[in-house]
N, C-alpha and C positions, 0 to 999 in steps of 0.2 A: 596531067599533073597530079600530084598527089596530092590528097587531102589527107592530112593528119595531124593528131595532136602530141605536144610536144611535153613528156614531161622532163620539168628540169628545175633547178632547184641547187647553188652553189654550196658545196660543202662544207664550205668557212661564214654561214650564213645564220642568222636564226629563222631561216624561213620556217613554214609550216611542213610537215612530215606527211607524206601519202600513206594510206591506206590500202592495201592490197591481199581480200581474202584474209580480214582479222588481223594482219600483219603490220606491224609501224616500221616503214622502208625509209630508211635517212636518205639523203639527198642525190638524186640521179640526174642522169638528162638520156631519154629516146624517144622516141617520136611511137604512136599506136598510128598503124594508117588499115585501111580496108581491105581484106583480102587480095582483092583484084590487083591492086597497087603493092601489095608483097610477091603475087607473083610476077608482074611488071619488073620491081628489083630481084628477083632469082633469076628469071630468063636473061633480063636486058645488065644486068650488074655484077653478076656472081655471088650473089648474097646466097647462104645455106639455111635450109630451113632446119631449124631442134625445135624440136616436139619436148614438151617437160613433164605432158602426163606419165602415168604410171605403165608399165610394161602392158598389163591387163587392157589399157585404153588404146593403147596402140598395137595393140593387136588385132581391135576392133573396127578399125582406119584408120588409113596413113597417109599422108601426102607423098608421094612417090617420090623417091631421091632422099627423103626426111631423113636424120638421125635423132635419138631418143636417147635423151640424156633425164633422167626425171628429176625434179626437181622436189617434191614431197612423193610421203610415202604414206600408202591407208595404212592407219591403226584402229583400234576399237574405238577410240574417240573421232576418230574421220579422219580427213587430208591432216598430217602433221608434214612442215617443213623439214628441209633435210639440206639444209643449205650446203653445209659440208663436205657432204658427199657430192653435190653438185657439182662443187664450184671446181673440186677436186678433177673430179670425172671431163667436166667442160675444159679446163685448160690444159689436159694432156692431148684432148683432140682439137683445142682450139689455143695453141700456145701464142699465136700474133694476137696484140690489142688490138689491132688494125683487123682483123678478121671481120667481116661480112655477115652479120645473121638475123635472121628472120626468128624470132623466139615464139612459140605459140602451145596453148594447154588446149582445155577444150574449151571452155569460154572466156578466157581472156584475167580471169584472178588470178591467177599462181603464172602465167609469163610476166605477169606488171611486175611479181615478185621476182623472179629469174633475170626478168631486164634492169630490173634496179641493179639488184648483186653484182650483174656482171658488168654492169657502167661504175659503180664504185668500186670493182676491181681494175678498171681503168678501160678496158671494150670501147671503142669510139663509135663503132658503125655496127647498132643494135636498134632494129626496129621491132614492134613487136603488132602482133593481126588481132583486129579489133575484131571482139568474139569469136576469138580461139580457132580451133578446128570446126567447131559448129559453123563458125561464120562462112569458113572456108569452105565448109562442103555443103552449104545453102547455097552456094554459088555453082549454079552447073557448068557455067563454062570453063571452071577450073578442076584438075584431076585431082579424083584420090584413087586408092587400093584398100 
């Protein structure tokens, strides 16, 4: 079974806004569950995994099969978002809302931020790996490159 948490949050609401890597994310809904249980839904479900680090970090490991859509980009002031260019880039290769994806950075800030975007771009089936790639490749029993 899966263990994950759910964030979510009605868009017609005054709920409270998350936080994600200095970022104030209006209202989503995806679930963060554990490595193990992301690659559980790739094998068993057809879910894709994107990588939203920067090209540079994905160069350095990959989860095998990934595609790398990045989500911010290094400036001289550090990680700035690049929503635009994202969301751009993500729905020419991912045109169905209904798409499948597994969203992951390296430690899990900047996917919370790409899993928001892309749930309030309307994405129904976005989960994203609790501690990013790091978490993923602490796990020896799952592949990387």
């Amino acid at each position: 079974t899966l263990t994950s948490l759910v964030h979510s949050s009605p868009l017609n609401t005054a709920a409270p806004l998350r936080r994600a890597g200095g970022l104030v994310l209006s209202a989503t809904s995806f679930s963060t569950v554990p490595a193990g249980d992301a690659f559980e839904k790739i094998q068993s479900e057809g879910y894709q995994y994107v990588d939203v680090r920067t090209e540079g970090e994905y160069k350095g490991g990959k989860v095998p099969g990934s595609i790398l859509v990045p989500a911010f980009q290094m400036s001289d002031a550090g990680m700035k978002p690049d929503q635009k260019a994202f969301l751009a880039e993500f729905q020419k290769r991912f045109p169905d809302l209904d798409s499948k994806i597994v969203v992951s950075c390296a430690s899990g800030k900047r996917s919370t931020a790409a899993a928001g975007w892309l749930c309030e771009l309307g994405y129904s089936n976005v989960i994203e790996v609790a501690g990013g790639f790091g978490g993923w490749s602490s796990n020896k029993d799952l592949p990387t490159e």
